[in-house]
C-alpha positions in Angstrom: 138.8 80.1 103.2 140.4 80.4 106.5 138.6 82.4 109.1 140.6 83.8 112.2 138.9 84.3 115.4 140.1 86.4 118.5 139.8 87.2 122.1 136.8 85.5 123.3 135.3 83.6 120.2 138.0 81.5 120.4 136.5 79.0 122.7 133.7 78.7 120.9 134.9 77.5 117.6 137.8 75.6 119.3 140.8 77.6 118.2 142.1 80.3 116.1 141.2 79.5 112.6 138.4 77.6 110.8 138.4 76.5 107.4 135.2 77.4 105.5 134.1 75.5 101.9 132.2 79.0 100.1 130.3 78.3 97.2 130.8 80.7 94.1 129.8 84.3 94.8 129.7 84.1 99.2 129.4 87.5 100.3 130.6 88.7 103.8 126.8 88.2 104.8 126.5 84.7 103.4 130.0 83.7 105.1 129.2 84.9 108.5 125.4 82.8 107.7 127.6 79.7 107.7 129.8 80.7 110.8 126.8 81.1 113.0 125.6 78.0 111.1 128.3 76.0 112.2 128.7 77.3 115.7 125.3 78.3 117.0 126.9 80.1 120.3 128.5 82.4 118.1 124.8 83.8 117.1 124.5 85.7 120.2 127.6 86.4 120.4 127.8 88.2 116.9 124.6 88.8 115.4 121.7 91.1 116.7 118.0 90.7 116.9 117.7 91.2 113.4 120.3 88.9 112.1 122.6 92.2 111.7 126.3 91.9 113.1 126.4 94.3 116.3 128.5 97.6 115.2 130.4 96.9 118.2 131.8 93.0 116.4 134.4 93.5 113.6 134.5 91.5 111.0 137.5 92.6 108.9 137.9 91.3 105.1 141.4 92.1 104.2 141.8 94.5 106.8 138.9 96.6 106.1 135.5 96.6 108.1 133.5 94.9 105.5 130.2 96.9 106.7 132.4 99.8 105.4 133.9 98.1 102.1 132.7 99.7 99.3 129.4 96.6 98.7 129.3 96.9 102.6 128.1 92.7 104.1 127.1 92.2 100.3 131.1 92.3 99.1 131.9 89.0 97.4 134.5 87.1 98.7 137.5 85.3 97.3 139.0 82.8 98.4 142.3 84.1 99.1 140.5 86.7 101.3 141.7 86.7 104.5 139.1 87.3 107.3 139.5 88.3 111.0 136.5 88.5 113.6 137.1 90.3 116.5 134.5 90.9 119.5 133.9 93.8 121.4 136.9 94.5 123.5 137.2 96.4 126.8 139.6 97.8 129.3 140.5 100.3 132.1 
């Protein structure tokens, strides 16, 4: 699966898209597990004390929030998903 990154996660995973290898049945949970996984910077970055993405990240899954899909971070992904992370953005 390919994973699109914007703005300033970009730098971090060296680009704009990463190819992920998910195993049968990833959620949108266990997918961003393997992002922060791979690229530990992007922990802080995304995720909050609690392991929880910050409401003010998007993680979109198709165009859709995936915290507000209908399975929420527990959707199942296909393959053919396409998945965009944006971080918060600011301006004046």
């Amino acid at each position: 699966m390919k994973v699109n990154f914007f703005a300033t996660l970009r730098p971090l995973v060296g680009g704009k898209s990463v190819k992920f290898e998910l195993p049968e049945r990833t959620t949108a949970a266990g997918l961003l597990a393997l992002i922060v996984e791979r690229f530990p910077p992007l922990r802080v970055e995304l995720l909050d004390e609690q392991g929880q993405l910050y409401p003010h990240v998007h993680m979109f899954v198709n165009g859709r929030d995936a915290p507000y899909l209908e399975n929420g971070m527990d959707t199942i992904l296909k393959p053919t998903d396409t998945v965009n992370i944006f971080p918060a953005v600011a301006g004046g």
